[in-house]
C-alpha positions as CSV (number, residue, x, y, z in Angstrom):
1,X,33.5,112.2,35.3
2,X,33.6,116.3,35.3
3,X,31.5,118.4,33.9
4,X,33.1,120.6,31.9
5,X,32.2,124.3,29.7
6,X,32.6,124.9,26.0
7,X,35.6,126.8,25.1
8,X,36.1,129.6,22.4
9,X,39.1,128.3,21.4
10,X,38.5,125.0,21.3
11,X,39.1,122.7,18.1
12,X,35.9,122.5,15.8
13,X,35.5,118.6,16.8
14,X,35.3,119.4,20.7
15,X,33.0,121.9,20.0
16,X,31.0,119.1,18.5
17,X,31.3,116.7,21.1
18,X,30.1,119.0,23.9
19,X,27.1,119.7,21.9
20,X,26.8,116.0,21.8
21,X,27.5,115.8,26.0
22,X,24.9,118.8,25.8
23,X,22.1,116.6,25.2
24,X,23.7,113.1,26.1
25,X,25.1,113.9,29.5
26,X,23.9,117.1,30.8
27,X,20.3,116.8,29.7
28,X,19.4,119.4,27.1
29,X,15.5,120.0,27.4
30,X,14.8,120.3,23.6
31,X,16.0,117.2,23.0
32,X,14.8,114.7,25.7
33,X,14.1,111.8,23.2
34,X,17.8,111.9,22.3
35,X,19.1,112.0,26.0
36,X,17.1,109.2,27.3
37,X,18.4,107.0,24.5
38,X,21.3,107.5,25.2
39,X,21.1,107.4,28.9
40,X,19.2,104.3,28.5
41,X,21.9,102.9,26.1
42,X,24.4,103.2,28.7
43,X,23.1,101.8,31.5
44,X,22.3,99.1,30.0
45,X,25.6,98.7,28.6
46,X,27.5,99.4,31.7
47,X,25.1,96.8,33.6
48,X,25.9,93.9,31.0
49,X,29.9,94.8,31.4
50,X,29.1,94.4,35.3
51,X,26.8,91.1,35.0
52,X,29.6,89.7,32.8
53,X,32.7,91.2,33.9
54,X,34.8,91.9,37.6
55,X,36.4,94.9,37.8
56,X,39.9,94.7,36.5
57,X,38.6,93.4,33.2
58,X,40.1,95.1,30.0
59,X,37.6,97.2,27.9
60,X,37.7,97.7,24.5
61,X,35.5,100.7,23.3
62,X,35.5,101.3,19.8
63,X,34.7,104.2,18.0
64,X,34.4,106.1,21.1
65,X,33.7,109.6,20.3
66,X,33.5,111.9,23.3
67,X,34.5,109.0,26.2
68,X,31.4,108.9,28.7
69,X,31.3,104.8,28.0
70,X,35.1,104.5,28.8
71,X,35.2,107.1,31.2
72,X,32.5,105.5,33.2
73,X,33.6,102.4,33.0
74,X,37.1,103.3,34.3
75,X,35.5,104.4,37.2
76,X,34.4,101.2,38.2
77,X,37.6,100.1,37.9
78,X,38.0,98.0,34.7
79,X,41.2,99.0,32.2
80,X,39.8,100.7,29.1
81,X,41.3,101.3,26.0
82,X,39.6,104.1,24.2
83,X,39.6,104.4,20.5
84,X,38.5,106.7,17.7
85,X,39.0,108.1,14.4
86,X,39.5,111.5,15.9
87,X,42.5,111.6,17.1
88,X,42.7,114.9,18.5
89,X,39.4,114.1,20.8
90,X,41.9,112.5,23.1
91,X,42.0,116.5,25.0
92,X,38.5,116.4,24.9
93,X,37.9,113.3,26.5
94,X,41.3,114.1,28.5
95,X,39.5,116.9,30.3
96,X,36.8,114.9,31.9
97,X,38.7,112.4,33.1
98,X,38.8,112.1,37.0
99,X,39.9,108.8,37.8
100,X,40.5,105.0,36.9
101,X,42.7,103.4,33.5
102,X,42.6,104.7,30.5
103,X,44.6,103.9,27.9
104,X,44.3,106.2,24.2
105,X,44.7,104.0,21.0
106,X,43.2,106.5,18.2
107,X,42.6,105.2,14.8
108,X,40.5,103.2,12.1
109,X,38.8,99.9,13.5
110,X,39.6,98.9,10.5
111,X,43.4,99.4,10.7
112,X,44.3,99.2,14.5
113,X,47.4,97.7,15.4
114,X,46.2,96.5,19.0
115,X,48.1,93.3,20.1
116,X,46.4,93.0,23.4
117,X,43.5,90.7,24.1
118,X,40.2,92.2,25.6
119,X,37.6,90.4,28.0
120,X,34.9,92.9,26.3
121,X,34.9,94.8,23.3
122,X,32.4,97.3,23.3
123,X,30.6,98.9,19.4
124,X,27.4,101.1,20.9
125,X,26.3,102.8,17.9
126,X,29.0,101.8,15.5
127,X,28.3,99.3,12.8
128,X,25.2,100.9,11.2
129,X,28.1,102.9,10.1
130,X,30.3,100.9,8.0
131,X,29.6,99.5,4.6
132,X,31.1,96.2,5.1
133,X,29.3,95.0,9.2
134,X,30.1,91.7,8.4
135,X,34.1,92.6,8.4
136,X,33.7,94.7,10.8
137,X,32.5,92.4,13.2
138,X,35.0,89.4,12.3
139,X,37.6,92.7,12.8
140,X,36.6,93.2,15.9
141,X,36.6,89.5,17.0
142,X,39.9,89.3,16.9
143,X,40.6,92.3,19.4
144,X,38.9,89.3,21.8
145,X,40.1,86.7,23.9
146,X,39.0,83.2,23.3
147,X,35.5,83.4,24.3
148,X,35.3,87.0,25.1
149,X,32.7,89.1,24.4
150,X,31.3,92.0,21.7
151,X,28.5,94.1,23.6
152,X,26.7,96.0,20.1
153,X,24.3,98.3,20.5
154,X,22.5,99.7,17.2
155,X,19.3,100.4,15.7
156,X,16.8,98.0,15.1
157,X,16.0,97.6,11.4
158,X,12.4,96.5,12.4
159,X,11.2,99.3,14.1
160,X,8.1,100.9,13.0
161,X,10.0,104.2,12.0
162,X,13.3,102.4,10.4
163,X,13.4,102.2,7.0
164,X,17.2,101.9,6.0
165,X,18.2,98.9,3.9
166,X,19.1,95.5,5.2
167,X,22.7,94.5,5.1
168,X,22.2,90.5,3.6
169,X,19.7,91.7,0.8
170,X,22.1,94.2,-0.4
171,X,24.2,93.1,-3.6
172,X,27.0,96.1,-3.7
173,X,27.8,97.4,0.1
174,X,30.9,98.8,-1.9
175,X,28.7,101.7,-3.4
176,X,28.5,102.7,0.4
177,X,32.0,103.3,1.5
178,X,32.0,107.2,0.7
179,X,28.9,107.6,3.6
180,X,31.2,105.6,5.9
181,X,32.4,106.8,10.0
182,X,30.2,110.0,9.8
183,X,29.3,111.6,13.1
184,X,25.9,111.8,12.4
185,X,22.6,110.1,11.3
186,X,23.6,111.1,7.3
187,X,26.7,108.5,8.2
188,X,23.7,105.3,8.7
189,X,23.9,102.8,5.9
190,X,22.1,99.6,7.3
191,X,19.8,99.4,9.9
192,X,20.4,95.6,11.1
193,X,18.0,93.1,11.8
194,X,17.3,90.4,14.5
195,X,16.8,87.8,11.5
196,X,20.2,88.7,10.2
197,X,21.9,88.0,13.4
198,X,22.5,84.2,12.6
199,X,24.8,85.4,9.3
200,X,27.0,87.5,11.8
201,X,27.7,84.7,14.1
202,X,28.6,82.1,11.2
203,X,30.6,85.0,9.5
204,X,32.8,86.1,12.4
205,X,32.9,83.1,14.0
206,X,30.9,83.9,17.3
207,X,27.9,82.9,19.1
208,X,24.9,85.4,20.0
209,X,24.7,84.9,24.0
210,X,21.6,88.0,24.6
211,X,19.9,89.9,22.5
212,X,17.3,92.7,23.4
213,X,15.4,95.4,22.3
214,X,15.2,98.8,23.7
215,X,14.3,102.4,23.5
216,X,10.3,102.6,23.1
217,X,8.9,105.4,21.0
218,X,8.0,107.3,24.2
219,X,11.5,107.0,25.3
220,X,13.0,107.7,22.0
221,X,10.7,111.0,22.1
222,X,9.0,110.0,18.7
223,X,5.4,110.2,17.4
224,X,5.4,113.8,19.1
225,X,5.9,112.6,22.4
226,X,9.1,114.6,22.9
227,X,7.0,117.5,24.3
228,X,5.7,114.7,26.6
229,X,9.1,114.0,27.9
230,X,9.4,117.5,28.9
231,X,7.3,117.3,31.6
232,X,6.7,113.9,32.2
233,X,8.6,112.5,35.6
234,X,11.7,110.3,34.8
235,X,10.1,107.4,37.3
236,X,7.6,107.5,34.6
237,X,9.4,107.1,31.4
238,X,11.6,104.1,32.5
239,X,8.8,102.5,34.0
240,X,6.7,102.4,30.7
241,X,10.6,101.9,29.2
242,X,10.9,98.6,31.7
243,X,7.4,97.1,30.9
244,X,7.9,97.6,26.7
245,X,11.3,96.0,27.3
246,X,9.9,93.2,28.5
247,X,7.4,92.6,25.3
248,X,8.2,89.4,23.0
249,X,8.6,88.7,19.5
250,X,7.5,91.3,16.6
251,X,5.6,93.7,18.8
252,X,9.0,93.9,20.6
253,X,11.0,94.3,17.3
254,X,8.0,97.0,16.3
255,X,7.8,99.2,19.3
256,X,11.6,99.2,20.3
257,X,14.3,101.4,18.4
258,X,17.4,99.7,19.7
259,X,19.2,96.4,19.7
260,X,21.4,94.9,21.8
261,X,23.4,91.7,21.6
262,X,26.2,90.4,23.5
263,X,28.4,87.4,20.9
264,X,30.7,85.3,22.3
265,X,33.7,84.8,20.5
266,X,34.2,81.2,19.8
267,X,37.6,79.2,21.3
């Protein structure tokens, strides 16, 4: 993927997303906690796509923003399909490219007109975003082949610093729609927890295969230690990052900002 500089006359929206690949990609000191989310995020990602898929599997990555997920993975040689809201970040992500298969199918998840069939559709980061997760999710289940797979990543309602509502106690996700597919973290709605995963897999019709939690506080640069990160030694950070990883039950769901599952769409 190349690395690429800011413009003057670039479109507002590319100006955001470099901004974004600022801290995300290239590693912006005053924001450590946010890069090594993210960094960690897609790793882990990319290794599950690996463990589960060869190379010539087809990729769906939703709500794809600035591309590093698809661009990555077309590297490795899968067939992506990148997607988005914002259709005119198709230059942006355009002028990183530097090899593999990428296809550009812009649009609401909501409303895409796809007809192909993925092996893995990817949402990092997506369905905290949408008033309605629940049909979302049985949406995106049909962008999969019989027993494909949805890898999610999104925050974990139980961590010690979430406080966002939960999804199934809420009576009126309606009155939510106007805050939904922001950019930011004014655009969160629900926070999802590992208790309400057994009402996604009954409702879209799919079968929770992993599930983990990531992203310590240290990692996540919380609790002040984002001044740590500064000058602590990467080796260091995903080592604590490894061992917290590994922690069970609620001092897992506690410590950990992130969840990931991997469903299995049902034949």
């Amino acid at each position: 993927m190349k690395r690429i500089q800011m413009k003057d006359d670039w479109p507002d929206s590319w100006k955001l997303s470099y901004q974004f690949d600022l801290i995300e990609i290239y590693g912006e000191k005053n924001k450590c906690g946010h890069a090594y989310q993210y960094i960690n995020r897609m790793n882990k990602v990319i290794d599950l796509v690996k463990k589960y898929a060869k190379a010539g599997a087809k990729i769906l990555d939703v709500a794809a923003g600035q591309g590093n997920f698809s661009l990555n993975l077309a590297e490795l040689g899968y067939k992506v399909t990148w997607n988005d809201i914002g259709e005119e970040l198709i230059g942006y992500v355009k002028l990183k490219y530097e090899r593999g298969e990428v296809d550009y199918h812009p649009g609401n998840a909501f409303n895409l007109n796809i007809k192909d069939e993925f092996d893995i559709v990817l949402i990092t980061e997506v369905i905290e975003h949408v008033a309605h997760p629940d049909q979302f999710l049985k949406m995106v289940s049909t962008f999969c082949r019989p027993k494909g797979l949805i890898i999610m990543t999104t925050p974990n309602g139980e961590y010690f610093r979430h406080h966002y509502p939960r999804f199934t106690r809420c009576k009126d996700p309606q009155s939510y729609e106007g805050l939904q597919f922001r950019r930011d973290a004014d655009g969160h709605i629900f926070f999802l927890c590992a208790e309400e995963l057994n009402y996604f897999e009954k409702y879209a019709d799919l079968r929770v295969i992993y599930r983990s939690f990531f992203n310590n506080f240290l990692t996540s640069g919380h609790l002040k230690t984002n001044y740590v990160l500064k000058i602590l030694p990467k080796s260091y950070i995903f080592a604590f990052e490894k061992t917290t990883a590994m922690t069970k039950g609620i001092i897992s769901r506690k410590i950990n900002a992130h969840m990931l599952v991997v469903f299995e769409k049902n034949a």
